[in-house]
N, C-alpha and C positions, 0 to 999 in steps of 0.2 A: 631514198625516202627515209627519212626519219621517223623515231617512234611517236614524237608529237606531230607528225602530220597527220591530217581527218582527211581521211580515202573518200568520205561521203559527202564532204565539204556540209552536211547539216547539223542542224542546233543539239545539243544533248540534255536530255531530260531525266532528272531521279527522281522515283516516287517513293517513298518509304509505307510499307503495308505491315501490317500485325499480325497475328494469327496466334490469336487467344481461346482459352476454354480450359475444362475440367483438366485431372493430371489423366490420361490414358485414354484419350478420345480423338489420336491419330493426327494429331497438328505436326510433328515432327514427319511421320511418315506424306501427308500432304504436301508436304514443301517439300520430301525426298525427290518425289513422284514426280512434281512440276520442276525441278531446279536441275536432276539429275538423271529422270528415269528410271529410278531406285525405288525399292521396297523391301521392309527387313522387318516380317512379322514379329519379330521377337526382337525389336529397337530398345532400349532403354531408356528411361525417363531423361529429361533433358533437365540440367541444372543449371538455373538463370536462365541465358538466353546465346541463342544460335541466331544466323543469318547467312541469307545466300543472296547473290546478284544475279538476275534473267535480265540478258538484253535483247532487245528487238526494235527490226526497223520500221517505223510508223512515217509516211508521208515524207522521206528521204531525211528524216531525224532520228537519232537513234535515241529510245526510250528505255530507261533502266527501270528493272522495279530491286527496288530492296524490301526483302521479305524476310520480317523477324518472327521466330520461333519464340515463345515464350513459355517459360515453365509454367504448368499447370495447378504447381503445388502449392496452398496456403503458404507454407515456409518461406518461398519463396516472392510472394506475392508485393512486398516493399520495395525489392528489388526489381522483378521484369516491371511493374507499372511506370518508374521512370524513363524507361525505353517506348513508351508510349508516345513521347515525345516529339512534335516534327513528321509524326503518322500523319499522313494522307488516307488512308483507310484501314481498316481491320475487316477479319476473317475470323465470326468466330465460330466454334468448332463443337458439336457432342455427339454422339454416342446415341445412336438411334435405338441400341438397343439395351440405354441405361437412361429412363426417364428421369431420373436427377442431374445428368449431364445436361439436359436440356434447360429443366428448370433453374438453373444456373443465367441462365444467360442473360436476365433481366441484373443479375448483379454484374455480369460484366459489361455490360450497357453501362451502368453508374460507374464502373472503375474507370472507364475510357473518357468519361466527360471532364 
């Protein structure tokens, strides 16, 4: 069997998801969690943007999600929004127990449109 042969004979689907919010409100460590089974209280802030692929089998088709990490930082903010791009959904993310993480999120409603 070769490497281009499909063992499942079904269709293959990528989604691409976002995962946006404040800088320090656990977007990095959420996508450790889901992608890896990982967790590293003490992660470092992420500069620009990261991504992981989850695959899984849906209805004998294998579905991929691409799931991009995005820096949190104003600095960085001209940059991750172009990677918005070709999103099928976002995830966004705060800090339950930092009430301006929250109130944020109506601006990142507007950055995503």
């Amino acid at each position: 069997m070769s490497d281009s042969d499909d063992d499942s004979g079904g269709e293959e689907y990528l989604f691409k998801i976002v995962i946006i919010g404040d800088s320090a409100v656990g977007k990095s460590n959420l996508l450790s969690r889901y992608a890896r089974n990982e967790f590293n209280p003490h992660s470092k802030a992420t500069i620009g943007v990261e991504f992981q692929t989850q695959s899984m089998g849906i209805d004998g088709k294998e579905v991929k999600a691409q799931i991009w990490d995005t820096a949190g930082q104003e600095r960085f903010r001209a940059v991750t929004s172009a990677y918005y791009r070709g999103a099928v959904g976002a995830l966004i993310v705060y800090d339950i127990s930092r009430r301006t993480t929250f109130d944020s999120i109506g601006r990142w409603l507007d950055e995503l449109k």
